[in-house]
C-alpha positions as CSV (number, residue, x, y, z in Angstrom):
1,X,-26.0,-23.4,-18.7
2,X,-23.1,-22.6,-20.6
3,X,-21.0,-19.2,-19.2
4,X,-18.7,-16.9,-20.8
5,X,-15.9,-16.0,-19.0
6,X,-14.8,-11.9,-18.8
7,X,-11.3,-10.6,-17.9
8,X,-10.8,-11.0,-14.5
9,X,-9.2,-7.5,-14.2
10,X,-12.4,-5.6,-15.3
11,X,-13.9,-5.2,-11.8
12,X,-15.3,-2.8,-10.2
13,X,-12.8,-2.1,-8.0
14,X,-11.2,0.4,-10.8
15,X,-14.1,2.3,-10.2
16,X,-12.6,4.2,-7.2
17,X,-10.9,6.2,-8.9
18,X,-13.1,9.1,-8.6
19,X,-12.8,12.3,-10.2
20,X,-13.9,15.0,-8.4
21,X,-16.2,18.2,-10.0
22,X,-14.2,21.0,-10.8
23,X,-15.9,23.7,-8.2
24,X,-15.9,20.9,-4.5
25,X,-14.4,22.7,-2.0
26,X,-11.5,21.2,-0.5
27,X,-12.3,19.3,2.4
28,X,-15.0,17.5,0.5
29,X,-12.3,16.4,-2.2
30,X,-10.1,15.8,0.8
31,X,-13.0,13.5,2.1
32,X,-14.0,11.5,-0.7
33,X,-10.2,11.1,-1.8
34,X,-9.9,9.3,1.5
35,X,-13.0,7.2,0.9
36,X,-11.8,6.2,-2.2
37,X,-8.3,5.1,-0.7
38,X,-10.2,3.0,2.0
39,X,-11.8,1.3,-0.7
40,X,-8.5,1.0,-3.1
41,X,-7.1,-0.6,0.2
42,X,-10.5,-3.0,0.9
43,X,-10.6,-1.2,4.3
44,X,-14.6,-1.3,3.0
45,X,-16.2,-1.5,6.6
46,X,-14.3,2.1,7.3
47,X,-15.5,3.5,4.2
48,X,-18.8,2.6,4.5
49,X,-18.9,4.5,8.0
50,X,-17.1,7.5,6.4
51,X,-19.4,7.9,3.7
52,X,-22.4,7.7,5.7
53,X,-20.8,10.3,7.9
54,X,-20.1,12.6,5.0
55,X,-23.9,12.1,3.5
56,X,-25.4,13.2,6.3
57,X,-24.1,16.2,5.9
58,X,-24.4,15.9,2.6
59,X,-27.2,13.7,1.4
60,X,-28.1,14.3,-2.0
61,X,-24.5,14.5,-3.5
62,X,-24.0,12.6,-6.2
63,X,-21.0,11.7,-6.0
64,X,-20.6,10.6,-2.3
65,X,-23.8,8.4,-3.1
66,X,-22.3,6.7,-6.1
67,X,-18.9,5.7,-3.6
68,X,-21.4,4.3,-1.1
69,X,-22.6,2.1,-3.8
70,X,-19.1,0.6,-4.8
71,X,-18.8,0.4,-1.3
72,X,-21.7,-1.9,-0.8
73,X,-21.2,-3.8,-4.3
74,X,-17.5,-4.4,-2.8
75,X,-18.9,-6.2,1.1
76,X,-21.4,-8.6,-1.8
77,X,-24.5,-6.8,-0.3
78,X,-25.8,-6.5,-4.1
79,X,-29.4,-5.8,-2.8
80,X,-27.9,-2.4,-1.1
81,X,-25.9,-1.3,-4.0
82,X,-28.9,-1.7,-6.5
83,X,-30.9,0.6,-4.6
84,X,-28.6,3.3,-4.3
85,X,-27.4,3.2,-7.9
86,X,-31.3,3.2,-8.6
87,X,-32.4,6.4,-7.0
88,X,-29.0,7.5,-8.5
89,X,-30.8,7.4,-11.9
90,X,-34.3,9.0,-10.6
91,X,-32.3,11.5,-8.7
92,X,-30.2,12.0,-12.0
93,X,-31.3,10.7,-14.9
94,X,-28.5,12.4,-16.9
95,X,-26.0,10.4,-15.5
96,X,-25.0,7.7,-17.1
97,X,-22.3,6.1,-14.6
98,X,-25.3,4.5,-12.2
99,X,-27.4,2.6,-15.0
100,X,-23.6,0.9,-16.1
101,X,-22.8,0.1,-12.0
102,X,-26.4,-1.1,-11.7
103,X,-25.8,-3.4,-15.6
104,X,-22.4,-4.8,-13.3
105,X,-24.3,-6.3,-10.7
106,X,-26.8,-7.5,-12.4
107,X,-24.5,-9.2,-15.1
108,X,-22.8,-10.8,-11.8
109,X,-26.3,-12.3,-10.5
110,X,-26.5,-13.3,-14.6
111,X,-29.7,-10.9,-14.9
112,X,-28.5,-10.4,-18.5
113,X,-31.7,-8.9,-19.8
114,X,-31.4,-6.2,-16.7
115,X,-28.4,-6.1,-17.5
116,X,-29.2,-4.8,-20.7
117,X,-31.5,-2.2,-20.8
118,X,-29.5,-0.2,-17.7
119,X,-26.7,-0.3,-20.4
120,X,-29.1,0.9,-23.0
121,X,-30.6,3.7,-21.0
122,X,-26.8,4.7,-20.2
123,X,-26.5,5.1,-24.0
124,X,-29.7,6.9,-24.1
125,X,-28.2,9.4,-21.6
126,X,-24.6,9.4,-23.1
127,X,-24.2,8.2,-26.4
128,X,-20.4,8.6,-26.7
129,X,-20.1,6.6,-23.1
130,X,-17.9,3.7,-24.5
131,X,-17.6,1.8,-21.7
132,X,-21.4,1.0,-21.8
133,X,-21.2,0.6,-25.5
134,X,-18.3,-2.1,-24.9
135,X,-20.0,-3.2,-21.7
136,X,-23.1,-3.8,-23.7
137,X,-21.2,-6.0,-26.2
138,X,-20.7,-8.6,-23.6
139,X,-23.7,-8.8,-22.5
140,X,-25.1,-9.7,-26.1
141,X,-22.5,-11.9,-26.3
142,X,-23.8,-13.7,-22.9
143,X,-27.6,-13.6,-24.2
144,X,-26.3,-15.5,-27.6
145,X,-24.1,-18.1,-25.7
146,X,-27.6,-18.9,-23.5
147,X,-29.4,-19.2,-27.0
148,X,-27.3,-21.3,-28.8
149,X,-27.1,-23.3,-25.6
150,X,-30.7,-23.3,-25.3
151,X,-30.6,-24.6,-29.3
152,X,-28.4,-27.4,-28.7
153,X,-30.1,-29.2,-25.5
154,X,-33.5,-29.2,-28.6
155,X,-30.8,-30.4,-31.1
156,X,-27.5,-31.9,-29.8
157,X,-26.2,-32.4,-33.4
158,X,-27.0,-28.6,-34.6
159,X,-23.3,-27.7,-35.6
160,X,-24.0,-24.5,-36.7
161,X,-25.0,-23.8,-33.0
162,X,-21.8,-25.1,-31.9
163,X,-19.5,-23.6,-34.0
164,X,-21.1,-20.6,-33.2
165,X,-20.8,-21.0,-29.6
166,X,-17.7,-22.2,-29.9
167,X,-16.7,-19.1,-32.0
168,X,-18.1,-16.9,-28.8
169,X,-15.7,-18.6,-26.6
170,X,-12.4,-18.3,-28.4
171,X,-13.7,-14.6,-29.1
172,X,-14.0,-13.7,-25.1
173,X,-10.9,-15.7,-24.4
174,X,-8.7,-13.7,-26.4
175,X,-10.1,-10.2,-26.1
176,X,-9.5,-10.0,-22.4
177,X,-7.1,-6.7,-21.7
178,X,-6.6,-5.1,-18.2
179,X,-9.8,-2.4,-17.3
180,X,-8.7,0.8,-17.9
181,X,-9.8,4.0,-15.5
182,X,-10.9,6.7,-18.6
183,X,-10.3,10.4,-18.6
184,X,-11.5,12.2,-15.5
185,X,-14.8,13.1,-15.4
186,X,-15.2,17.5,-14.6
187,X,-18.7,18.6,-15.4
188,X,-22.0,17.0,-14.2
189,X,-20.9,13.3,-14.0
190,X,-19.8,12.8,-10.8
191,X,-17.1,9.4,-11.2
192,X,-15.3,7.0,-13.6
193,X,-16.9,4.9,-16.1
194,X,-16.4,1.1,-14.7
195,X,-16.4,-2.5,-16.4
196,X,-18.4,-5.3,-16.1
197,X,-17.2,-7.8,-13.4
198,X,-16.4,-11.1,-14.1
199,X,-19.9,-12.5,-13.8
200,X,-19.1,-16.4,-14.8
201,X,-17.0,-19.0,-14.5
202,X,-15.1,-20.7,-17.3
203,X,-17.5,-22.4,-19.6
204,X,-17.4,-26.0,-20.4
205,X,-16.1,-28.3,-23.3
206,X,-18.7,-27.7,-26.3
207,X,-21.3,-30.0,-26.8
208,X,-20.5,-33.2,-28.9
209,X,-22.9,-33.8,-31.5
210,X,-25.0,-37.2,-31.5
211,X,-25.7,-38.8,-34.8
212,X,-29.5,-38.6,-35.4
213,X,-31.7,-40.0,-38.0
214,X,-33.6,-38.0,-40.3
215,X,-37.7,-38.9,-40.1
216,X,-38.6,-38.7,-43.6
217,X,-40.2,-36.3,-45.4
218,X,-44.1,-35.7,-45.0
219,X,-46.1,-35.8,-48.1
220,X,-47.5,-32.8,-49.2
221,X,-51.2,-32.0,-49.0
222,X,-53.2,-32.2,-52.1
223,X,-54.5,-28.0,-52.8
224,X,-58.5,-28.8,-53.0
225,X,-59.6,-25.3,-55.4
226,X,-62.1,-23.2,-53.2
227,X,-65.0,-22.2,-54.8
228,X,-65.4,-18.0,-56.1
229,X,-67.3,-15.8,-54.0
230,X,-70.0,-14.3,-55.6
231,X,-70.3,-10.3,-56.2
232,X,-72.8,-10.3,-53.6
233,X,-71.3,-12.2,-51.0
234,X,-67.8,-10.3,-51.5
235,X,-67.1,-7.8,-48.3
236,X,-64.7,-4.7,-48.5
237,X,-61.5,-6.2,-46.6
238,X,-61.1,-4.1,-43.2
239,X,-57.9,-1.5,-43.0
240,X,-55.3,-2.5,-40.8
241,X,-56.1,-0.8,-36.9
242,X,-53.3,1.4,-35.7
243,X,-51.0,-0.3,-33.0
244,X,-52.1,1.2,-29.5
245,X,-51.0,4.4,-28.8
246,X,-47.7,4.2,-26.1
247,X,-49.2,4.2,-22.8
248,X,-48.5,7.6,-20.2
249,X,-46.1,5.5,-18.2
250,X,-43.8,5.7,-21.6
251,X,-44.5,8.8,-22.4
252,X,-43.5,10.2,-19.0
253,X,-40.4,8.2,-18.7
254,X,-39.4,9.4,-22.3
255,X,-40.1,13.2,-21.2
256,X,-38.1,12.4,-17.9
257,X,-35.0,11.0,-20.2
258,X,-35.4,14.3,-22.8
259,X,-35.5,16.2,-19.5
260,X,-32.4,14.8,-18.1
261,X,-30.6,14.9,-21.3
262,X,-31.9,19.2,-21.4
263,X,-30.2,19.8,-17.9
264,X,-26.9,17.6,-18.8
265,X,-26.5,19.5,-22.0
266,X,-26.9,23.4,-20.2
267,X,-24.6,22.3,-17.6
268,X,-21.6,21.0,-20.4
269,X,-22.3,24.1,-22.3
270,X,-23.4,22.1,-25.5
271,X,-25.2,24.8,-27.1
272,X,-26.4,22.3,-30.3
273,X,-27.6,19.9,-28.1
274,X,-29.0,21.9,-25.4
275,X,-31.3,24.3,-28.3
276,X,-32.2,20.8,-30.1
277,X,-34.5,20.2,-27.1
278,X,-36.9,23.2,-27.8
279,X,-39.3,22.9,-30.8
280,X,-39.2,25.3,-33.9
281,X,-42.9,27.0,-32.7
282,X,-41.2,27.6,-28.8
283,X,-42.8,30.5,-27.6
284,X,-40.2,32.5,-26.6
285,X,-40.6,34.3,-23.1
286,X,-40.8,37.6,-24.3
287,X,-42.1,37.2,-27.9
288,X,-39.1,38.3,-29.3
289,X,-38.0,36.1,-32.4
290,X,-36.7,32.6,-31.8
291,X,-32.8,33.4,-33.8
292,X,-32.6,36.5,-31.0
293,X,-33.7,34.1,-28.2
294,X,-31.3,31.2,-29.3
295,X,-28.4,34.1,-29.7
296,X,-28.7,35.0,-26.4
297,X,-29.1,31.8,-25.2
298,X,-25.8,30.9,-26.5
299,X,-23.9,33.8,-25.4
300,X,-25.2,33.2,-21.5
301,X,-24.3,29.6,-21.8
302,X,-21.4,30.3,-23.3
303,X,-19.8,33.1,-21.2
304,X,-16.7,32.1,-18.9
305,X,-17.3,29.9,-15.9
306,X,-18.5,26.7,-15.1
307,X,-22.3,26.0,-15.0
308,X,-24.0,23.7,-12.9
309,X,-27.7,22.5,-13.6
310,X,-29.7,20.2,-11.5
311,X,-33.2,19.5,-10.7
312,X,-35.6,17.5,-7.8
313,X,-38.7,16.8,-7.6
314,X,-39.6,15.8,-11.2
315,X,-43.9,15.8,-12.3
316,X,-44.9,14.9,-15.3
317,X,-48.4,15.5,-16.8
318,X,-48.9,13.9,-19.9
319,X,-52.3,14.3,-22.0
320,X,-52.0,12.7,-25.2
321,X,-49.4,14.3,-27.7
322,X,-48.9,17.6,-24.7
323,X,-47.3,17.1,-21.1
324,X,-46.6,19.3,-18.5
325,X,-43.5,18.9,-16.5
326,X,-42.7,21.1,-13.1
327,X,-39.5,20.8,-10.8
328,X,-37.7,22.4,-8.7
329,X,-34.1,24.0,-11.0
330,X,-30.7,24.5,-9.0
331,X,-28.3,26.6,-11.2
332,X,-24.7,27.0,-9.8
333,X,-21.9,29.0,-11.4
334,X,-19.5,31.4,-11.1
335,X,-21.4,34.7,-11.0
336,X,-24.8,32.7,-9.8
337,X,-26.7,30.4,-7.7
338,X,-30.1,30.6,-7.8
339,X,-33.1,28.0,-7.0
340,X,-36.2,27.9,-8.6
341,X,-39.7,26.3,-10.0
342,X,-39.5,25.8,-13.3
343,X,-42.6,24.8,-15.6
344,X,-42.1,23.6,-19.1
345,X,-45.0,23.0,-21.7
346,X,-43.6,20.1,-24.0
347,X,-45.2,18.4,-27.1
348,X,-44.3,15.8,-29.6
349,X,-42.7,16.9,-33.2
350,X,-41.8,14.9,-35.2
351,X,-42.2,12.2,-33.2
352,X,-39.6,13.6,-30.0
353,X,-40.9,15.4,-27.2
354,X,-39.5,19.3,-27.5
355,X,-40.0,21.8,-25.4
356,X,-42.6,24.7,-26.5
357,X,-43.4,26.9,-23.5
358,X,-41.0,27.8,-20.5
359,X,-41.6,29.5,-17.5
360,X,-41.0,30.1,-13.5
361,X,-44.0,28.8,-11.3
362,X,-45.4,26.8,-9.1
């Protein structure tokens, strides 16, 4: 199977460069700076025991999580790594940085199609993250070269395949550049975006084409003329059916992403984005008018300070067109902290889930 080679320098290792939330205390920047330089230096056996030290005192933060995962994808335990980026993304589906780690490893065990759609759903979840977008690229490009491949061992003299595959290579041998580390990350994403790894070794001399001979053409059938169907014998033709309604499963893992998107929105103080998320007929919680609620709304979100908003233990009800979703809320900032359960009554409009009914319970 033919293999596109990537830019060596686009590794994962440029993913240490983690930047840090803008409210850690010191000693746990102080701590996962010096994980990140153990890594840097491939000390990776003493980073893995110091960030397994520092999650179990602190074993739900993000961040320290994420480092143990480089950490593993760096000692080629793959298996490891995949699991922690995964329960990254249940953990914190608004984070796009996991799904692109979890699309690197998988592009390096040339599971392109996984590969794929954890680059999608890190689109999905951040749809200005360029490194996925970029990421992504490659990973079509791979999925093509195995195609074309694919086309050529059915048809060795297909030379549109060829100079297609041969366009490919010339195209990902040229556009290598050195990885570059991205802007710091300060609100609810917790490191660096990272490039795919090289996941392939340098890909062979192109096919040469073999002289075939054409087999000539069949001739065409003779049309025999049916005969009419009389008036009686005529039936109404049948209406198409309706494709199947998406199953629950979908529907809750769509509610789950909307849900993510809701928290990462109120956290980043993206007002437009954050109010998109509630239907025009939300109920507001205390029946005042819905341009009141949304102007207060904006001037809480808005007010000085960073806001942190998080949330565990995610259920999702879904019955038909409605759902009802409960979790547990965590809201940080400067003048509050506050943890809670929060209920939200959610329906599709206009085809997207929105939210129509909030509330604190159980």
């Amino acid at each position: 199977m033919t293999q596109i080679p990537l830019n060596a320098s686009r590794l994962l290792a440029s993913a240490v460069a983690v930047a840090l939330l803008t409210l850690a205390p010191v000693v746990r920047a102080d701590a996962l700076q010096d994980i990140s330089k153990q890594i840097k230096q491939g000390q990776h056996a003493q980073a893995l025991e110091q960030v397994d030290k520092y999650l179990a005192g602190k074993p739900k933060d993000a961040q320290g999580r994420f480092l143990k995962g480089i950490v593993l994808t760096e000692m080629n335990k793959p298996n490891e790594a995949v699991a922690v980026f995964t329960k990254l993304t249940e953990d914190y589906p608004e984070l796009p940085e996991p799904y692109n780690n979890l699309a690197v490893i998988y592009a390096q065990q040339k599971q392109y199609d996984k590969a794929k759609q954890a680059l999608e759903m890190a689109i999905r979840t951040h749809p200005s993250y360029a490194t996925a977008h970029e990421n992504l690229g490659d990973i079509y490009a791979r999925l093509a070269s195995q195609a074309y491949d694919k086309a050529l061992q059915i048809d060795s003299s297909n030379s549109s395949a060829q100079n297609k595959l041969a366009l490919i290579r010339d195209l990902m041998s040229t556009a290598g550049r050195p990885g570059k580390a991205g802007k710091p990350i300060t609100e609810t994403r917790p490191v660096e975006p990272v490039k795919l790894a090289e996941a392939a070794k340098p890909a062979p001399a192109p096919v040469t084409a073999a002289p075939v001979t054409a087999a000539p053409p069949a001739a065409a059938p003779v049309p025999v003329p049916a005969p009419a169907p009389s008036a009686a014998a005529a039936k109404p033709v049948e209406a198409a059916k309706p494709a199947p309604a998406k199953s629950a499963d979908d529907a809750a893992a769509e509610i789950s992403r909307i849900v993510g998107l809701w928290a990462a929105a109120w956290s980043r103080k993206d007002v437009k984005a954050y109010l998109s998320v509630y239907a025009r007929d939300f109920k507001t919680p205390a029946g005042e008018s819905r341009p009141a609620w949304d102007s207060e709304r904006q001037k809480r979100i808005t007010k000085p300070g960073a806001i942190q908003v998080s949330y565990e233990n995610l259920r999702i009800s879904v019955d038909g067109d409605s759902a009802t979703v409960k979790f547990r809320q965590h809201y940080n900032s400067a003048s509050l902290k506050t943890s809670s359960n929060k209920v939200l009554l959610m329906g599709k409009r206009d085809g997207k889930w929105q939210i129509l009914q909030e509330r604190i319970g159980t």
